[in-house]
C-alpha positions as CSV (number, residue, x, y, z in Angstrom):
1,X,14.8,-23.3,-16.0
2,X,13.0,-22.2,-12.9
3,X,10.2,-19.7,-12.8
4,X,10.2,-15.7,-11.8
5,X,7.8,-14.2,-9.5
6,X,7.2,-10.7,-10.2
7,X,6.1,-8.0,-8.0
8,X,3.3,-5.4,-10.0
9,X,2.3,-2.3,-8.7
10,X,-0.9,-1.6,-9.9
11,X,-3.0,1.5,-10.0
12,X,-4.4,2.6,-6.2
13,X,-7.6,4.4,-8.4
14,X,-7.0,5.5,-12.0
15,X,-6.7,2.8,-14.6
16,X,-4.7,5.0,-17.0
17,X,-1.7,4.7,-14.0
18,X,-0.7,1.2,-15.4
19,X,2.6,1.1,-16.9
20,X,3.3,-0.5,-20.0
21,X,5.6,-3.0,-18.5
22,X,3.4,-4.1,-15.7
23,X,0.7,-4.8,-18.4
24,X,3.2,-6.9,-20.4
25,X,4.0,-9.0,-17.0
26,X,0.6,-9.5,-16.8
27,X,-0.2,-11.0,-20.4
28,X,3.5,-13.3,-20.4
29,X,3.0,-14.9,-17.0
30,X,1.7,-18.1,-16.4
31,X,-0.7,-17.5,-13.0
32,X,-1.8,-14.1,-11.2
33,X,-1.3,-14.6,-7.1
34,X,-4.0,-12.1,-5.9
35,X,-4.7,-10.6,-2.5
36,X,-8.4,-10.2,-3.6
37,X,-9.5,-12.2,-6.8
38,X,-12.2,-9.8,-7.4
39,X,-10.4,-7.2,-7.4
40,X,-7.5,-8.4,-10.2
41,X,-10.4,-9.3,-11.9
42,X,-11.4,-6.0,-12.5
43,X,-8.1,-4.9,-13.5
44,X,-7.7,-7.4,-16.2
45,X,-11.2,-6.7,-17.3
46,X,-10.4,-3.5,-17.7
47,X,-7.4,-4.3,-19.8
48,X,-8.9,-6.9,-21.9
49,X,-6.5,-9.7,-20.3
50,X,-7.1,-13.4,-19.3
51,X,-5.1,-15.2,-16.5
52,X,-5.4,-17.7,-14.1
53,X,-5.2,-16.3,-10.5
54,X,-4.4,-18.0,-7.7
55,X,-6.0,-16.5,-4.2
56,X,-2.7,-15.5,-2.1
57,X,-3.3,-13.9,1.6
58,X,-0.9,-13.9,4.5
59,X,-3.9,-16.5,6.3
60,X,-3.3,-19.1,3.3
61,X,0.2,-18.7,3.3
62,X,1.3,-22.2,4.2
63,X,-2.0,-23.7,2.8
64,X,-0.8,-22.4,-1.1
65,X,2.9,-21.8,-0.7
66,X,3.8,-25.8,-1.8
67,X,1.7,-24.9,-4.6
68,X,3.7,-22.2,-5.8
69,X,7.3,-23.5,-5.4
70,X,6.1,-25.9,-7.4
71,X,4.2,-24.1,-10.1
72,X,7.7,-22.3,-9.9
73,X,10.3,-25.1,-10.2
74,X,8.6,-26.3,-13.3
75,X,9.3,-23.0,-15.0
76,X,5.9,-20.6,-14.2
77,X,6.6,-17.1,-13.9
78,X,4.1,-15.8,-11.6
79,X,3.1,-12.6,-10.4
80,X,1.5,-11.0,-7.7
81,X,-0.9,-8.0,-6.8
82,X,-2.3,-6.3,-3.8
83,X,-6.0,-5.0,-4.3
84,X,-4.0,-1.8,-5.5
85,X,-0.5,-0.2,-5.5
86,X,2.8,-1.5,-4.8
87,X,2.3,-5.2,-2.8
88,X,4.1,-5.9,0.0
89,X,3.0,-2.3,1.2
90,X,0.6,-2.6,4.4
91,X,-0.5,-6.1,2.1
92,X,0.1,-9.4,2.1
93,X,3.8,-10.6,0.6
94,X,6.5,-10.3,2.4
95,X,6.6,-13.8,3.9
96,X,6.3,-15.1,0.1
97,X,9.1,-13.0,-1.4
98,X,11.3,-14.3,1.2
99,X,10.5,-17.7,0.9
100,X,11.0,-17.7,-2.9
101,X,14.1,-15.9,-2.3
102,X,15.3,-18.4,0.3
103,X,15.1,-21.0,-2.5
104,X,16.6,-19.5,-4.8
105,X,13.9,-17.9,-7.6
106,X,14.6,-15.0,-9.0
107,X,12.1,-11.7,-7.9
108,X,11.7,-8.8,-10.3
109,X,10.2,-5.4,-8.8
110,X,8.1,-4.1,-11.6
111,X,7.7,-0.8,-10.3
112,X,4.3,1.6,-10.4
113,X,2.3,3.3,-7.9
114,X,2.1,3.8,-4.2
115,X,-0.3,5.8,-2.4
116,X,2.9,6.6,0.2
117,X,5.1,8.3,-2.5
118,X,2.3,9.9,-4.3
119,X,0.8,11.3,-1.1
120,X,4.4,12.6,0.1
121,X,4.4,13.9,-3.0
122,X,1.6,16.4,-2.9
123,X,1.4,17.1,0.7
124,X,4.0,20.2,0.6
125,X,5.8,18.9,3.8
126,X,9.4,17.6,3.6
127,X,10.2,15.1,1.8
128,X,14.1,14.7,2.6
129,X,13.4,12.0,5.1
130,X,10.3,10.1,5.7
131,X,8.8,7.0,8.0
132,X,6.1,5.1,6.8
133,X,4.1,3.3,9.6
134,X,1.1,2.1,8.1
135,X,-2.1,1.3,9.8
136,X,-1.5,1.9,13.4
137,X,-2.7,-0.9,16.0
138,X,-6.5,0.0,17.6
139,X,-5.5,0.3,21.4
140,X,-5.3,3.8,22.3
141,X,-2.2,3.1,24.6
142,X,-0.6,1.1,21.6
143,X,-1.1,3.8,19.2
144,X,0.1,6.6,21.4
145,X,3.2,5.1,22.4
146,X,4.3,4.8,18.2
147,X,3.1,8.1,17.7
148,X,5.6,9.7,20.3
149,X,8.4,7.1,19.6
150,X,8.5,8.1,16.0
151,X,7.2,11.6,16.3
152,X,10.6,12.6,17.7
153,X,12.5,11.5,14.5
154,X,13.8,14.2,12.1
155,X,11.3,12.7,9.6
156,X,7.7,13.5,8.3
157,X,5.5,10.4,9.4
158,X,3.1,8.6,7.1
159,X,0.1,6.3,8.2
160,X,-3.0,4.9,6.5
161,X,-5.8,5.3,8.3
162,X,-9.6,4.2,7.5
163,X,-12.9,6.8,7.5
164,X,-13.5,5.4,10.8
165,X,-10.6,6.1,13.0
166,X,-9.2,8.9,10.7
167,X,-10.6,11.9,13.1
168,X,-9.6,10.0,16.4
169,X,-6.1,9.6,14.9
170,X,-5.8,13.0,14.0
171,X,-6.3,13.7,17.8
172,X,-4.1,11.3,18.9
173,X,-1.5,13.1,17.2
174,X,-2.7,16.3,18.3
175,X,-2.4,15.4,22.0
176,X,0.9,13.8,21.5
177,X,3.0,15.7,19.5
178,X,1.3,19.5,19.3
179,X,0.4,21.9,16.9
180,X,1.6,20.1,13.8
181,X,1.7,20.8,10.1
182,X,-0.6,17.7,8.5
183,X,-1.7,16.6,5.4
184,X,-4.6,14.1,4.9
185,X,-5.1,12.4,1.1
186,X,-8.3,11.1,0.5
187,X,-8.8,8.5,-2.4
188,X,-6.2,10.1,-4.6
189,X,-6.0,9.4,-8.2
190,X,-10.0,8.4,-7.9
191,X,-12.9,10.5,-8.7
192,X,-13.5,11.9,-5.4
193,X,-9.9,12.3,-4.5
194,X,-9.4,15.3,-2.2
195,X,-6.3,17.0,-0.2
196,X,-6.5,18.9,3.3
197,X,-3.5,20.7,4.4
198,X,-3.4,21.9,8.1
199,X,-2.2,22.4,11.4
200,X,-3.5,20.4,13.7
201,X,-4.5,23.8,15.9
202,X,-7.1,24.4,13.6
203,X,-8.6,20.8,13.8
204,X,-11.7,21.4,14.9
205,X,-12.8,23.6,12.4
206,X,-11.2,21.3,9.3
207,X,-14.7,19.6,7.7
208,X,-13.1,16.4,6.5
209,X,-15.4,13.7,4.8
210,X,-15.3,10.8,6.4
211,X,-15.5,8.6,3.2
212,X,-12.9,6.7,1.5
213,X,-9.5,5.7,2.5
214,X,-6.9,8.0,3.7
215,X,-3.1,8.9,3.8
216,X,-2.0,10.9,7.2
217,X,1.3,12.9,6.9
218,X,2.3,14.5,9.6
219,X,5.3,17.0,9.6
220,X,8.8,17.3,11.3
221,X,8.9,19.0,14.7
């Protein structure tokens, strides 16, 4: 018997998000791989739950990967978690799941929450077709050119963005693609989540605080 490695989404703010099944993954398997220990510490704090973790980052990739295929050929299920949400999403992952798939483990998706979907959700803009682009790259040039590339599909864009480059993004989109229809979501399901729906002609009278982290959608021509 080989081990599994599962994929959990966990909560990206409120606790109570948790499904059932991802909380049952997390009491059966064997180690917890964990972009930030810390953070999955928390979580299973919260929840009462005791588990190895293993620290797993796309910079210690090849340093813990051995380590893994073998926890794994000796029958360890293991899971793994982002700081919060889906993994794999704008975190660290990808280059595991294929490995594991390349030698043949099984990978479960144990599905749960993602600040993309739950942004698109609320934002009122279509939701028929979408792009998710992440964090954009911090050279104006490099960020411009993505904005117009993509801005001309038939498909509301989606980006993180953090407090400090949330405003100058905002402007880069402006300038590049016009008067849009936007939505920013600040730290939603937390405490001091908050929603601004916009065009981007009234930018400069929007009061947005610049605190948390932040989901940019940005409408269809």
């Amino acid at each position: 018997m080989a081990g599994k490695l599962y994929i959990v989404a966990s909560p990206i703010g409120n606790m109570d998000d948790i499904t059932l099944r991802a909380l049952k993954v997390l009491k059966d398997v064997s180690y917890i791989l964990s972009e930030d220990t810390r953070e999955t510490h928390k979580l299973l704090n919260h929840f009462e739950i005791q588990k190895s973790q293993i620290s797993y980052r796309d910079q210690n990739h090849a340093s813990v990967l051995v380590k893994i295929i073998d926890l794994m050929d000796n029958d360890n299920d293991l899971a793994i978690l982002s700081d919060r949400g889906t993994p794999l999403i704008s975190d660290p992952g990808f280059k595991l799941v294929r490995e594991v798939i390349n030698k043949g483990f099984e990978v479960v998706s144990i599905p749960g929450p993602s600040s993309v979907i739950a942004s698109l959700v609320v934002s009122g803009l279509p939701t028929d077709k979408f792009t998710f682009l992440g964090f954009l790259p911090r050279t104006h040039s490099q960020r411009v050119k993505i904005i117009h590339k993509y801005g001309e599909l038939d498909s509301t864009l989606i980006f993180f963005e953090s407090p400090y480059r949330i405003l100058k993004l905002l402007q880069e989109v402006k300038n590049t693609l016009g008067d849009r229809d936007v939505c920013v979501v600040k730290e939603l399901t937390k405490l001091h989540e908050e929603i601004y729906r916009f065009n981007l002609r009234d930018l400069g009278s929007v009061k947005i605080d610049l605190r948390g982290e932040f989901v940019v959608l940005v409408s269809k021509e």
